[in-house]
C-alpha positions in Angstrom: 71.2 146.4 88.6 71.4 145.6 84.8 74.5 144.0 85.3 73.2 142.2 88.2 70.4 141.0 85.8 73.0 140.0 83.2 74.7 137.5 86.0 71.5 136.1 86.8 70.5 135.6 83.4 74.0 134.0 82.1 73.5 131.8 85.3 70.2 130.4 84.1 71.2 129.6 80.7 74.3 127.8 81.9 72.6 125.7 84.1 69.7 124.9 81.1 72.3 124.5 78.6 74.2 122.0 81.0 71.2 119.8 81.3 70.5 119.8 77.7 74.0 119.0 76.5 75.3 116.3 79.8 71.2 115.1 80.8 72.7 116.2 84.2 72.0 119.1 87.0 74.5 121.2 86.7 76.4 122.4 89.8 76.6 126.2 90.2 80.3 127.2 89.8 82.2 128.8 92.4 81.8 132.5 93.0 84.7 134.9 92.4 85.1 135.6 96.2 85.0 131.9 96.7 88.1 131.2 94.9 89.1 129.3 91.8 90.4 126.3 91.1 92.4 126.3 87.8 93.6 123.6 85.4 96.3 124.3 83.7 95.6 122.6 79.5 98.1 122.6 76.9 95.5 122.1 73.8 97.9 119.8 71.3 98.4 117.2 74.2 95.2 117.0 75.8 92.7 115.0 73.5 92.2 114.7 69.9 88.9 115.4 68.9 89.8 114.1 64.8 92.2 111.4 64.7 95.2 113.4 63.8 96.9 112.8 66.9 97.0 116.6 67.5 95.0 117.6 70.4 92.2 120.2 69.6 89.5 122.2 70.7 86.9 119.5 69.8 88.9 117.3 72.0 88.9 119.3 75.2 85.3 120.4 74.6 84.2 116.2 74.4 85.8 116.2 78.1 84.3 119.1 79.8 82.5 116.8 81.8 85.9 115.0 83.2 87.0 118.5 83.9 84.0 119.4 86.0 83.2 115.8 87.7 87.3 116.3 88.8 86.5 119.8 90.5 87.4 122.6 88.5 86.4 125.5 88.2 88.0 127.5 85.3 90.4 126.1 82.8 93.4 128.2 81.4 94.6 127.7 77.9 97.9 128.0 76.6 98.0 130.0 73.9 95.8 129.4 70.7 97.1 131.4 68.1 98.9 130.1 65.2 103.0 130.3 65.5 106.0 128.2 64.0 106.4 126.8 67.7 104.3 123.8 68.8 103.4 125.6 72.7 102.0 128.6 70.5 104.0 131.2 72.0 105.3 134.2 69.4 102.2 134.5 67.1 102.4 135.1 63.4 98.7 136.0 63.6 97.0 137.1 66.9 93.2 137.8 65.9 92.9 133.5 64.6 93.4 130.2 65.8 95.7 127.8 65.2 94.5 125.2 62.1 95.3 122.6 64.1 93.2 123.1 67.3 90.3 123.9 64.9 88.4 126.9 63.8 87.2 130.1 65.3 83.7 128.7 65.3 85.5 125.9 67.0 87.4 127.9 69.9 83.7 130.0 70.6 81.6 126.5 70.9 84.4 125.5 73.0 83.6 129.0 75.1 80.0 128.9 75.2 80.1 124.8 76.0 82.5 125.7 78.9 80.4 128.2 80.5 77.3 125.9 80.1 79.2 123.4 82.3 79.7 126.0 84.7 83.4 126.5 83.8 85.2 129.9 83.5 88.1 130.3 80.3 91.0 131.7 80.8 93.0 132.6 77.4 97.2 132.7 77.5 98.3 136.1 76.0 101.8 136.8 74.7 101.7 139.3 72.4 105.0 141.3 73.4 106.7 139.2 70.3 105.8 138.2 66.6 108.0 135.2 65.4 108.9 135.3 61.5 105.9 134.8 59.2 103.8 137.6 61.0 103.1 140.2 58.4 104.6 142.8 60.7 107.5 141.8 60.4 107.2 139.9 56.7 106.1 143.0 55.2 108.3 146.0 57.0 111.7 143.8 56.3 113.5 146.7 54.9 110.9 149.1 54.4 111.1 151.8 56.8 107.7 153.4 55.1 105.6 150.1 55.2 102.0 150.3 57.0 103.7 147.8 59.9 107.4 149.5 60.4 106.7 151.2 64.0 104.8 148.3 65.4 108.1 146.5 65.6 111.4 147.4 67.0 114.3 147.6 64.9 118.5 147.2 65.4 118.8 149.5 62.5 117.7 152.3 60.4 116.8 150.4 57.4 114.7 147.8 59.6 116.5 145.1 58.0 117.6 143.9 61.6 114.6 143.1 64.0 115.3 143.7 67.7 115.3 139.7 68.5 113.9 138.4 72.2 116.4 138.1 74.5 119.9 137.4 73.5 119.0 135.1 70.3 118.1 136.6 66.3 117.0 132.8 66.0 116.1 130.3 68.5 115.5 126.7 67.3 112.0 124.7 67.3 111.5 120.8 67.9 111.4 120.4 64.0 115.1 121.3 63.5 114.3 124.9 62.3 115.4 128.3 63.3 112.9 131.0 63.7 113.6 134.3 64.2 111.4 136.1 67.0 111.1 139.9 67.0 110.1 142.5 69.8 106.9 144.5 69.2 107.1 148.1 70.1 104.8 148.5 73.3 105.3 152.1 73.0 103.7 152.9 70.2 99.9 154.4 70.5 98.5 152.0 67.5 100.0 149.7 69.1 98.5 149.6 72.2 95.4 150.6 70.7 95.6 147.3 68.4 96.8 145.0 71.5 93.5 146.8 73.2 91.1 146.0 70.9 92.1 142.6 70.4 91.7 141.5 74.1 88.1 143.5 73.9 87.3 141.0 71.3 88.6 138.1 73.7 86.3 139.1 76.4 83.5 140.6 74.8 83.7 139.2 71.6 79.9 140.6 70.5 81.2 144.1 71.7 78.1 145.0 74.1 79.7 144.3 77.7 77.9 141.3 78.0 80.8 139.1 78.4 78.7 136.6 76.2 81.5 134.2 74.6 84.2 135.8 75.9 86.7 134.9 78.0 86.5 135.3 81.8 89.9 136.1 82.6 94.2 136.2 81.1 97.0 135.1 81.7 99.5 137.5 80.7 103.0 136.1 80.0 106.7 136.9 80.7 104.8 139.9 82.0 107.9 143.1 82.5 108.2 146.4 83.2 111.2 146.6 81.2 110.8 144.2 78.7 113.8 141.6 78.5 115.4 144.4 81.0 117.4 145.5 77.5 116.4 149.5 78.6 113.9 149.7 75.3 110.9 149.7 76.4 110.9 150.7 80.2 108.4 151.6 82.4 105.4 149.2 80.8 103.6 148.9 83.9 102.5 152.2 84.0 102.0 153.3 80.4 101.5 150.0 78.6 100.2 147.4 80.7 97.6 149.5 83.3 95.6 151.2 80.8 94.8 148.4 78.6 94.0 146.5 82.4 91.7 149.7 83.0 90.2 149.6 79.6 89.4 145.7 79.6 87.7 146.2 83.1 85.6 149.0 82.5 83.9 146.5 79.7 84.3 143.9 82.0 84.9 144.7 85.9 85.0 141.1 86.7 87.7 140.0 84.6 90.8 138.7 86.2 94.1 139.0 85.1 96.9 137.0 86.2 100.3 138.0 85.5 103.4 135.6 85.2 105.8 137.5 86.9 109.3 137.4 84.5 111.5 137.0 87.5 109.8 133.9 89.0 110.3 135.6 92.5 107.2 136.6 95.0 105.3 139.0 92.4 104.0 142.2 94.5 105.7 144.7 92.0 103.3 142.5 89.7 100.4 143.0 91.5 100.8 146.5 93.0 102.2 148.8 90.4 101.7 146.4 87.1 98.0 146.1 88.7 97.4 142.2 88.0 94.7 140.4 90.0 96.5 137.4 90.6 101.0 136.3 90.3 102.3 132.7 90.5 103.6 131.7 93.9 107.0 130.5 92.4 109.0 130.4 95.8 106.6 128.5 97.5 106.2 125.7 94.3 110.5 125.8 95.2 109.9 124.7 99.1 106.8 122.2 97.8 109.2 120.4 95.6 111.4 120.0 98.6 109.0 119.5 100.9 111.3 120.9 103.7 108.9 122.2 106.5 111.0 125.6 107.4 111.3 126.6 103.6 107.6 125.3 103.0 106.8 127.8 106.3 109.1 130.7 105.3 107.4 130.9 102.1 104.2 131.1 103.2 105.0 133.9 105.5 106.7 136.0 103.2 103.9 135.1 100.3 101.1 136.2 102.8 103.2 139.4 103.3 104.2 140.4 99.9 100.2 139.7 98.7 98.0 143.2 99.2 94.7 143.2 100.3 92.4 142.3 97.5 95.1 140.5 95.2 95.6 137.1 95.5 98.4 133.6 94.3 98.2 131.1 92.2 99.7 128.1 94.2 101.0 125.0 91.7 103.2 122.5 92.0 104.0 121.9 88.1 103.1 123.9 84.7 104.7 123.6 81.0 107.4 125.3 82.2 108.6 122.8 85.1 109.3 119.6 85.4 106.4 117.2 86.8 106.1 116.9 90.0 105.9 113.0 90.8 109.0 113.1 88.5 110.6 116.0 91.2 109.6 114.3 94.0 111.5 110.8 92.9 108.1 108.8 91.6 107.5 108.4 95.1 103.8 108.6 95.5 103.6 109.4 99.3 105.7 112.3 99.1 103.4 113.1 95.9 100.4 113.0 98.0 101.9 115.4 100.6 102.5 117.6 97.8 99.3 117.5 96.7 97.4 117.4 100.1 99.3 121.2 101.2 98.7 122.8 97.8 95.1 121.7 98.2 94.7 123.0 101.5 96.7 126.3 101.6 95.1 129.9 101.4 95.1 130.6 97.7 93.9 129.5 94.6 95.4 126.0 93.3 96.1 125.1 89.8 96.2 121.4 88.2 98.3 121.0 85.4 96.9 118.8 82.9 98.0 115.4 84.1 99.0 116.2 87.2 96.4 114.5 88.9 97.4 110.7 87.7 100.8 111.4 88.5 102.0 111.6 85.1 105.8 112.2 85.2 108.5 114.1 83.2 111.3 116.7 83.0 113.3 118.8 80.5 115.5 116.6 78.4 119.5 117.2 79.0 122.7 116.9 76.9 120.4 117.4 73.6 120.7 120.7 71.3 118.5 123.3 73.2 115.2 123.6 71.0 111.7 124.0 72.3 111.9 120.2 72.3 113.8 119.5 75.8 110.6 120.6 77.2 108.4 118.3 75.0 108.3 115.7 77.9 106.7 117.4 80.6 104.1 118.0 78.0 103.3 114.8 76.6 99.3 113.7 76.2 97.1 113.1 78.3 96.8 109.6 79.4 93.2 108.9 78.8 93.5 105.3 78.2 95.7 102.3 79.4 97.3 102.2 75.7 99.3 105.3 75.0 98.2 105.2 71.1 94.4 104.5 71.9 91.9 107.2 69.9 91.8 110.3 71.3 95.4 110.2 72.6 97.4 113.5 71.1 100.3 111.8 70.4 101.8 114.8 68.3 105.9 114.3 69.1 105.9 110.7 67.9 108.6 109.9 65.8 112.3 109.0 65.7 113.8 111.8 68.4 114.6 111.5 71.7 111.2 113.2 73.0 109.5 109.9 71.9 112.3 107.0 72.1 113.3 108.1 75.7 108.9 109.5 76.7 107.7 108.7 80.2 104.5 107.9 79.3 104.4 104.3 78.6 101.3 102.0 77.7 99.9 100.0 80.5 102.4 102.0 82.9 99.5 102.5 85.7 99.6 106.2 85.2 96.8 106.6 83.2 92.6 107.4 83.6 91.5 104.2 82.8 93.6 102.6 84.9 93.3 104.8 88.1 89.7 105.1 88.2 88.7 102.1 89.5 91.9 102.1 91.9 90.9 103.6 95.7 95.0 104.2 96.4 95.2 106.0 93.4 96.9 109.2 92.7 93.5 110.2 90.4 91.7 109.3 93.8 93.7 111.6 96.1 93.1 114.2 93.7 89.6 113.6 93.5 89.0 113.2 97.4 91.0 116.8 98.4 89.5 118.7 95.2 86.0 117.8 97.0 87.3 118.7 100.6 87.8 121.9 99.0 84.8 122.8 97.7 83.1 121.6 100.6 84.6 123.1 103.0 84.5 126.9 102.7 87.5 127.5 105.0 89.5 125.9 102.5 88.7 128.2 100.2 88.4 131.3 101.9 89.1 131.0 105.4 92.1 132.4 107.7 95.7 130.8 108.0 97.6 130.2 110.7 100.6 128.0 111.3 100.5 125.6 114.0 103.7 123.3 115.4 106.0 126.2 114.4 108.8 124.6 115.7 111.7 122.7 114.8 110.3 119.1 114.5 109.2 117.8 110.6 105.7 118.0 111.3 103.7 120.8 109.5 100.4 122.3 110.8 98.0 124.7 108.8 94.7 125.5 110.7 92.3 127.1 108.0 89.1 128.7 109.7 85.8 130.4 108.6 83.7 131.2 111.4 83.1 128.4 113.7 84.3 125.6 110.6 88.0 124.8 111.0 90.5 122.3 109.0 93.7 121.2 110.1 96.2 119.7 108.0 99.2 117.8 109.8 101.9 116.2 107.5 104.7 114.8 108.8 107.9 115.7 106.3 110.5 114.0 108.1 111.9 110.3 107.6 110.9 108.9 111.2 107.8 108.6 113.0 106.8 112.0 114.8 103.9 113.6 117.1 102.8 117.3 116.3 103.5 119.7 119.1 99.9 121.5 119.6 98.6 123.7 121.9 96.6 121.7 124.7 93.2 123.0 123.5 93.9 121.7 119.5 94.6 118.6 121.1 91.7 118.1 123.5 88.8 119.1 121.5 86.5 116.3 120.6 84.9 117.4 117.6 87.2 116.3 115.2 86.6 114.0 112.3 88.6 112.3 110.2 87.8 114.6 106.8 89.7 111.4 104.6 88.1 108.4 106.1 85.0 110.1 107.5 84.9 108.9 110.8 85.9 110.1 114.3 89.9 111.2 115.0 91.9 109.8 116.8 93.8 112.2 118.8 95.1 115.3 117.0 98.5 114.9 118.3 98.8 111.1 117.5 102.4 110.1 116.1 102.1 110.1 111.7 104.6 108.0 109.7 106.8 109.3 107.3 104.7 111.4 104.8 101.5 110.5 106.0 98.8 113.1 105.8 96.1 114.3 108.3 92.9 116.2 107.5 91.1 116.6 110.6 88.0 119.0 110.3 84.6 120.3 112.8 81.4 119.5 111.6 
């Protein structure tokens, strides 16, 4: 009952703290059981909030309003905490946040402005790793006796020699320098004791289970049982990574945790034994970017199948890590819209990268020394406005290397908000039209799956139902012209409706072009 109370009550003051701050009704957001639908932000290219051309936390809490008009429902961060490396990944501090996104006062006004629109917060953790400059390392370098010796693993008895991430003592940022990256000994009691306190103060950062601030859910990256499968530190799952989980969720039994599975591959080790909420459907992303209808179908079968009861998939089509998919896909906008139209309708819960829905391109940079950099432009900024240097625009890799000279982005390119607002056959517009299908339409977000026209022609059929409510989605993936094979009573009922145009179907079996997409629906 009193935590029942404590929903009810946080619900309230979102919805009054919405209308104060936008002078609009807020929506109410999206149960848990209804789903999510995430939007994947890297901070320093999303908007600058002070003219530094660094994108901030003052900058993505001025366009919370964007986020929520667009359909989202909860927003995950890459990390925040400060680091030699401009994604924020290997921390020298963990309990801060970077000086360039801003202040801790900034990150929790950012928090409590976020759950005032309605909008859950999802924080990036990677904490299995310090880079040089954390005092753990700084001030045990040699010093077997120092306070922060044991939190770190060592090549050597006089812990002169750091045990280094992967393969690499040094691995090389976009600034030309090398930075040393050390493994953190998960083993150790105070250690796990530290890493569990510091995610208590993430999600219940006032310390009375009230949630109030905090965070509503992680992201836990490069998440292993054996960590870099070196033999070190085996068995995580079950005595590092499963009691901090238990600990987090006693203070907070909603929180979700979604784990990035190391190995890319389906993730049920991940989500049965490593107990995470939610993995990253990486093989079915692989068959999307193909957009071949068996892989597309195989995936999905073996997704559904590798998934327990009660856990769930994160379905994307691009993150920082990939290259962007209208890039993938040839800058061929149809075959971009088919993309987007089956992530958007398939059982699970979709994630936007930032960008993603104008169609912003990019991929990793080859034949250039490896650094942090190749990767730089499939995380450019955001394209608010038509000019790529307009205020606001987080511009942070300008300059004389190839990450600028050779960007994507372009001004006055078409690909940006500003220009596809105002544009019905805009990517932005797709985007905007399935987003609202989906929250709409409760079979899209919960419903059953089954595949229809599971045969050997181009065409792919998903029927998602809830009750009496069903959604069909027909794409035709081929090159030619071709009819989906459906069952006689698919194709004879007469309550179907057009869900993209709004107006009665035409036939469900009726011949679609190359890449063209159906969304038939019952009222």
């Amino acid at each position: 009952m009193r935590i029942l109370k404590s929903l009810v009550a946080s619900f309230v003051f979102a919805v009054l703290a919405a209308c104060a701050t936008t002078g609009k009704v807020a929506t109410a957001p999206l149960s848990r059981s209804d789903g999510e639908v995430f939007y994947h932000v890297m901070p320093r290219s999303f908007r600058d909030g002070n003219g530094d051309r660094v994108g901030d936390l003052k900058g993505l809490t001025e366009k919370l309003d964007y986020l929520r008009e667009l359909g989202i429902t909860s927003i995950l961060l890459t990390p925040l905490q400060p680091s030699p490396y401009y994604h924020n990944y290997f921390a020298t501090e963990f309990k801060a946040i970077d000086p360039a996104y801003g202040t801790m006062d900034d990150y929790f006004a950012f928090v409590r402005a976020a759950h005032a629109h309605g909008l859950k917060v999802y924080l990036d953790q990677e904490f299995q790793y310090v880079a040089e400059g954390h005092p753990w390392w700084e001030e045990s370098k040699c010093k077997p006796g120092a306070p922060w010796a044991d939190y770190l693993l060592w090549r050597d008895k006089e812990h002169c020699v750091a045990e280094y991430f992967l393969d690499k003592p040094k691995w090389k940022g976009y600034d030309g320098r090398d930075y040393g990256i050390a493994m953190v000994d998960l083993k150790q009691p105070k250690v796990q004791r530290y890493f569990r306190d510091l995610m208590l103060f993430w999600i219940d950062p006032h310390g009375d289970g009230s949630g109030v601030d905090g965070v509503d859910g992680l992201r836990i990256d490069h998440m292993m049982d054996d960590l870099d499968n070196k033999g070190i530190e085996k068995h995580l799952f079950a005595d590092f990574w499963t009691p901090m989980f238990r600990e987090l969720k006693a203070r907070r039994p909603n929180l979700r945790i979604l784990a990035e599975q190391a190995d890319w591959g389906y993730g049920d080790d991940w989500l049965k034994r490593g107990h995470a909420d939610l993995v990253f459907a990486f093989p079915l992303r692989g068959a999307l970017t193909k957009l071949d209808k068996r892989e597309i179908v195989d995936a999905i079968r073996v997704t559904e199948a590798k998934t327990p009861r009660g856990k769930g998939q994160v379905l994307f089509l691009e993150n920082h890590d990939v290259d962007r998919y209208m890039s993938v896909v040839g800058d061929d906008p149809a075959r971009a819209r088919a993309g987007a139209a089956i992530l958007l309708a398939l059982k699970g819960e979709p994630l936007i990268y930032y960008g993603q829905e104008l169609g912003m391109r990019g991929r990793e940079l080859k034949n250039i020394e490896i650094s942090d950099g190749i990767q730089i432009p499939a995380r450019e900024a955001f394209r608010w406005q038509a000019d790529l240097e307009a205020p606001g625009s987080a511009i942070w890799y300008r300059g004389g290397e190839r990450w600028w000279s050779e960007r994507y982005n372009r001004s006055h390119d078409g690909v940006s908000l500003e220009e596809e607002e105002g544009r019905s056959d805009s990517i932005y517009r797709w985007y905007r039209k399935l987003l609202a299908l989906r929250h709409d339409r409760m079979e899209l977000r919960v419903g059953s799956q089954r595949i229809l026209c599971d045969d050997r022609t181009n065409v792919l059929c998903i029927l998602r139902s809830a009750g009496p409510r069903q959604t069909l989605l027909i794409v035709n993936l081929g090159q030619a012209e071709a009819r989906p094979e459906l069952d006689a009573a698919t194709v004879g009922r007469t309550d179907w409706i057009d869900l993209l145009d709004d107006k009665p179907a035409a036939p469900a079996d009726a011949p679609l072009k190359p890449m063209q997409v159906r969304l038939l629906g019952t009222r």
